[in-house]
Every structure is written in C-alpha cells, then in structure tokens.
C-alpha positions as CSV (number, residue, x, y, z in Angstrom):
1,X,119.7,68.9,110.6
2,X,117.3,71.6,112.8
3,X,114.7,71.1,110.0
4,X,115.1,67.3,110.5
5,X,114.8,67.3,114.7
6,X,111.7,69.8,114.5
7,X,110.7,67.4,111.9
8,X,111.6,64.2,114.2
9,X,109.7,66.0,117.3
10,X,106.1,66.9,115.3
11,X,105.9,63.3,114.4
12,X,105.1,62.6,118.9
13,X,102.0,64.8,118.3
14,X,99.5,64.8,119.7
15,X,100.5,62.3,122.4
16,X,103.5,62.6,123.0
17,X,105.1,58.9,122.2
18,X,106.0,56.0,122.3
19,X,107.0,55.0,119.4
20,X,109.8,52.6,117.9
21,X,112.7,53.8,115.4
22,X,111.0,51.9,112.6
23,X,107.5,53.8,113.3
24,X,109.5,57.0,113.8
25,X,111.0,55.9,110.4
26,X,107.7,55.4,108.7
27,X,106.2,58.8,110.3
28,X,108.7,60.8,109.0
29,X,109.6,59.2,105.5
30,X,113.4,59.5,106.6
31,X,116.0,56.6,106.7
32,X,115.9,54.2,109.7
33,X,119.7,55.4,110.4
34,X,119.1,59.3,109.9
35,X,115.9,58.8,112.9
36,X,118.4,56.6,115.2
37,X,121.6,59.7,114.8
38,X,119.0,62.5,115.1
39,X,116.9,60.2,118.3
40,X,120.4,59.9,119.9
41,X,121.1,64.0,119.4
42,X,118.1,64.9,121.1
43,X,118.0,62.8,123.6
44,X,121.4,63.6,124.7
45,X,120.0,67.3,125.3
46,X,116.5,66.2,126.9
47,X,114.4,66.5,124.1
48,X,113.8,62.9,123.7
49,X,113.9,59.9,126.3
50,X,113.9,56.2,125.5
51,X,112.5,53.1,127.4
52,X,113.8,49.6,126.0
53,X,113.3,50.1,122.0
54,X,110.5,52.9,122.8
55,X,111.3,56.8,122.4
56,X,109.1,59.6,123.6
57,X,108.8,63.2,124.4
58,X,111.4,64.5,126.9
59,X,110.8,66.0,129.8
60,X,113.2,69.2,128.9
61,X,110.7,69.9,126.2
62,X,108.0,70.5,129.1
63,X,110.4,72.8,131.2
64,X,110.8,74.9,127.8
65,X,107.4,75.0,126.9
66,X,106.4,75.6,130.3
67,X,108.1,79.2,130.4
68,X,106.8,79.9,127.0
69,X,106.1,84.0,128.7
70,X,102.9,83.9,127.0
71,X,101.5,80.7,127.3
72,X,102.4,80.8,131.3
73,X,101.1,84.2,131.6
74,X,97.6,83.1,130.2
75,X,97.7,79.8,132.6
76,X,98.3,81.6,135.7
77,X,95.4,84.0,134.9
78,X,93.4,81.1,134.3
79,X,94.2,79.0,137.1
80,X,91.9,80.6,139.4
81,X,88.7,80.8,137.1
82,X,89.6,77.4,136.1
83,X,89.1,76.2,139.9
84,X,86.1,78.0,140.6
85,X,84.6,76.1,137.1
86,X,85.7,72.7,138.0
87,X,84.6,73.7,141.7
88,X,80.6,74.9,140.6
89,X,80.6,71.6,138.3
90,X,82.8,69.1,139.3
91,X,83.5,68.2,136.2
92,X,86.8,68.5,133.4
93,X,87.4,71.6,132.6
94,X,90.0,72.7,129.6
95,X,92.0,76.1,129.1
96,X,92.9,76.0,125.3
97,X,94.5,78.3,122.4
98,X,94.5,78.3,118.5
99,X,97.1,77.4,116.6
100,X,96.8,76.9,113.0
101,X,93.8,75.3,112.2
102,X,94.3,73.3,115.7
103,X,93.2,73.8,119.3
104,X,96.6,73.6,121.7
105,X,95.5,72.6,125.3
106,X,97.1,74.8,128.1
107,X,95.3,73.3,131.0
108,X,93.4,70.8,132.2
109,X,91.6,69.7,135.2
110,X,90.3,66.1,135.7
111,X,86.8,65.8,136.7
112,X,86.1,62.5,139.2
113,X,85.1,60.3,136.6
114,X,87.6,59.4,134.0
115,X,86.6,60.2,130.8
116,X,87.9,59.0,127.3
117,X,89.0,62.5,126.2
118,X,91.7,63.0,123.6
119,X,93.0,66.0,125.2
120,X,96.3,66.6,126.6
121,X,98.1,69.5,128.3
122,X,100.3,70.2,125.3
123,X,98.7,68.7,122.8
124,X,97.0,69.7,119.6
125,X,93.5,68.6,118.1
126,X,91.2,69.9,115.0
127,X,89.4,73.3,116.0
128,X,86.3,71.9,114.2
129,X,86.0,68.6,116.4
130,X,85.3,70.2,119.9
131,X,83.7,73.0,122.1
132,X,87.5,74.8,122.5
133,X,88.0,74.5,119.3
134,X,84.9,75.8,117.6
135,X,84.9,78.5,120.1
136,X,88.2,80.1,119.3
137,X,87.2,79.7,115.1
138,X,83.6,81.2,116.0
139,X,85.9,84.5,116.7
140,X,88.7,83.9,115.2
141,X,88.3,86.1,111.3
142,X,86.6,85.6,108.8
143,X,89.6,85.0,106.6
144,X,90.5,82.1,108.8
145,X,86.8,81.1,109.1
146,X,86.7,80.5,105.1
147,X,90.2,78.5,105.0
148,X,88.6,75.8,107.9
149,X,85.3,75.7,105.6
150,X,87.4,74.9,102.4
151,X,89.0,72.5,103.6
152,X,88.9,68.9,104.4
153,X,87.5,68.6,107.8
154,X,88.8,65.9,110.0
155,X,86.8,63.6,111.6
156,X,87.6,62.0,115.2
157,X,84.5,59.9,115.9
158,X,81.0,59.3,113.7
159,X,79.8,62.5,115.2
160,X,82.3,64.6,113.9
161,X,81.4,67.6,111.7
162,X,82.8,66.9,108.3
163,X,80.2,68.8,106.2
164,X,81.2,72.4,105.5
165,X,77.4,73.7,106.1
166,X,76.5,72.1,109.0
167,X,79.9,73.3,110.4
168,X,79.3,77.1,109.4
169,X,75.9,76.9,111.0
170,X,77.8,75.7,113.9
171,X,79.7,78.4,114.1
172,X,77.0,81.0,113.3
173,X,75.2,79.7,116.9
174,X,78.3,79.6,118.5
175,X,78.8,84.0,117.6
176,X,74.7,84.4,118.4
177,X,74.9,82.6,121.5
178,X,78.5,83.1,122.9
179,X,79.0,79.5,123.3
180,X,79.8,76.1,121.1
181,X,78.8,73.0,121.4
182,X,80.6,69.4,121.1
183,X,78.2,66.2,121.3
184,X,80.8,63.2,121.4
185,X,82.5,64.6,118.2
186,X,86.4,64.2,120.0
187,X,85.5,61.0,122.5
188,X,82.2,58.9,122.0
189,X,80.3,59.5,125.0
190,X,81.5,63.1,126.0
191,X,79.9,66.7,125.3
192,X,81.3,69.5,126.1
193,X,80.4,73.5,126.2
194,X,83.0,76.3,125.6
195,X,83.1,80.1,125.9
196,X,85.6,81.9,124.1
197,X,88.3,84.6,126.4
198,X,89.1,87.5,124.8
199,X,91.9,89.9,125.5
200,X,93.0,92.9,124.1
201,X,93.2,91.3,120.5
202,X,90.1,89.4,120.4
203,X,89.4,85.8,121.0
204,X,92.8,84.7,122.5
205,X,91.6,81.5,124.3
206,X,88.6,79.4,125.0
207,X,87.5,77.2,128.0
208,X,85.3,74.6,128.4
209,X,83.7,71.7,130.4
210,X,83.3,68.0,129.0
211,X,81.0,65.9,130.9
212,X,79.9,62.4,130.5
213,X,77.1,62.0,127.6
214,X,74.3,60.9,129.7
215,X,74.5,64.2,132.3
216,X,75.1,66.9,129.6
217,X,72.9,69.7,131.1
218,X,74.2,72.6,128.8
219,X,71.5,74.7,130.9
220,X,73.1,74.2,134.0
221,X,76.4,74.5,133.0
222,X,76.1,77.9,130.7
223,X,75.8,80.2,133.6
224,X,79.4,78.4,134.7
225,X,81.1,78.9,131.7
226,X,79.9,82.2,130.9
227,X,81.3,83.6,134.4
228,X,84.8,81.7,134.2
229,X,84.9,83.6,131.0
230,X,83.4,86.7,131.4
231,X,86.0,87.2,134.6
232,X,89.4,85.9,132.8
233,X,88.7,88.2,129.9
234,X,88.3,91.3,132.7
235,X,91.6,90.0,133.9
236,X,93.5,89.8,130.3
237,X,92.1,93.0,129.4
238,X,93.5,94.6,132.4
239,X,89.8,95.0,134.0
C-alpha cells in the first residue's frame, strides 16, 4: 500500500493537481476504487486535499518537504544571493537542484512581468530543457553526462534540444564558459542564463535568470549571475 500512495502522489508532478479520480485512475493504471481508498488515506493525514470532485497536493506535504535539512539549509544560503540577483536585474530568478535526470526547483523569485514559465517551487522539469538544468548536467559526471545523451531527450516547446549532438555541444560551452543557455526551450518567449553552485562535492545547485525573449541581454546579465554564484559557493564551501 506505501508503494501504491508514493505511486498515487508522483502522478501530481510537476504541478501539483488538480485532477479527478478517473484521471488519477488513468495516470496511474490502478482501479478507479484502489485511487478513491488510497485518495481518502492520504488525505486524512494531509497529504492530499480535495475541492468538489478535484484532488491535489496537500499542504502537509509542503511543511515536510520544507524541513527537508538539506534542501532548507541550501535555500537559506541562497536567499540572500538570490535577492541581490533579482535586485541588479529585476527579473525571475530560480535556485534549482538535480535529481535524476530532472532539475527540482528550490526557489523562486517573480520578476514584474509575469512570464509563462513552467517552473514551480517544488517541482521537477528535464535538465536538458533549461539554463538550471543544463547547468547542473554541464558538471554533473561524465557517467551521468552519457546516460542524458543516450537517451530520449524530451522536448517542451519547438526549441527544445532533442538532438543528442547539438545537446553535448551545449554542454561543452556551458563547462568552457561557466554558464548555459536556454532560448525559449521550457516557455515560448523566455531565455534564461544559469551558473552552476558548487560546494564541497561539486556542482550541487544552479541558478538562473529567465527574462522575456525580446530583452535577453546575456551580456548584461553574465556579470549578475556569475557573482550570485561565485558568492553562494564561498558560502557552501565554508568560505
């Protein structure tokens, strides 16, 4: 039955719901009646909450992964570098971490123009579709490098990288340079520019800023990036 509810709960990402008891059904392949008795379990501890005939993602889920030790010890050493970066470019700025083949967002901070972004607090996308993402694989190893390149590479929009070589080039300029590069690959109409953190371990987080397509200035928002970067990784690697 644990193997069934963590099975239940992966089917909300990355958005987190809502979705009926038949979709819930279809999502995970299991009986209509299994979903409603395991939907009624968690939601009777807080990890699920229903509106009318709609469930989604509870907010006892959010306390619990909130005090994840590792995951709030990286935020709160990000917060400030965060700031300053959405302060020098008024822009949205993302704090994100790999998982898998997948790029989980930590933090987020809206810029003033709302932008069609994909990205949630919490949520997971492909590594290869944005500036986080490619980031964290650029150094990430070379063992992990090779199992993203043989596989089948997701795409999120018509800009998305699905060819293999054009990918690893990507990722070659992102190790030269220090910094990748997203052009509308997650959300038509966004770029974005990350820098990969690095603690003790290596690469253990990326950041980045999106901006609308028309005002993408990666030349004036390098120095940005770099900095927020540069001094978060002094911080995580205990100066």
């Amino acid at each position: 039955m644990l193997e069934k509810s963590a099975f239940l709960l992966e089917c909300f990402l990355p958005t987190g719901g809502p979705f009926r008891l038949t979709e819930l059904a279809n999502r995970t392949g299991l009986p209509k009646a299994t979903v409603h008795r395991l939907a009624a379990d968690l939601m009777a501890i807080g990890w699920l909450e229903r509106s009318g005939t709609h469930y989604q993602l509870g907010g006892k889920l959010f306390e619990l992964g909130a005090r994840v030790p590792r995951r709030r010890a990286l935020r709160e050493a990000a917060l400030p570098f965060l700031q300053d970066l959405f302060e020098a470019t008024r822009e949205t700025v993302h704090l994100g971490v790999r998982e898998g083949h997948e790029v989980v967002y930590v933090e987020r901070i809206h810029g003033h123009d709302v932008l069609p972004l994909p990205s949630r607090i919490g949520g997971s996308l492909p590594l290869t579709c944005t500036g986080v993402g490619k980031a964290l694989l650029a150094f990430s190893s070379a063992e992990l490098a090779e199992e993203v390149f043989a596989a089948p590479l997701p795409g999120l929009t018509p800009h998305s990288i699905t060819d293999p070589v054009r990918l690893r080039t990507a990722v070659e300029q992102a190790q030269a340079a220090g910094l990748a590069y997203e052009e509308q690959e997650a959300a038509l109409g966004v770029s974005c520019i990350a820098a990969p953190v690095f603690g003790s371990g290596g690469a253990v987080a990326a950041l980045s800023v999106a901006v609308p397509r028309a005002r993408f200035r990666p030349a004036q928002l390098a120095p940005a990036v770099r900095t927020a970067a540069l001094g978060l990784s002094r911080v995580l690697r205990g100066g």
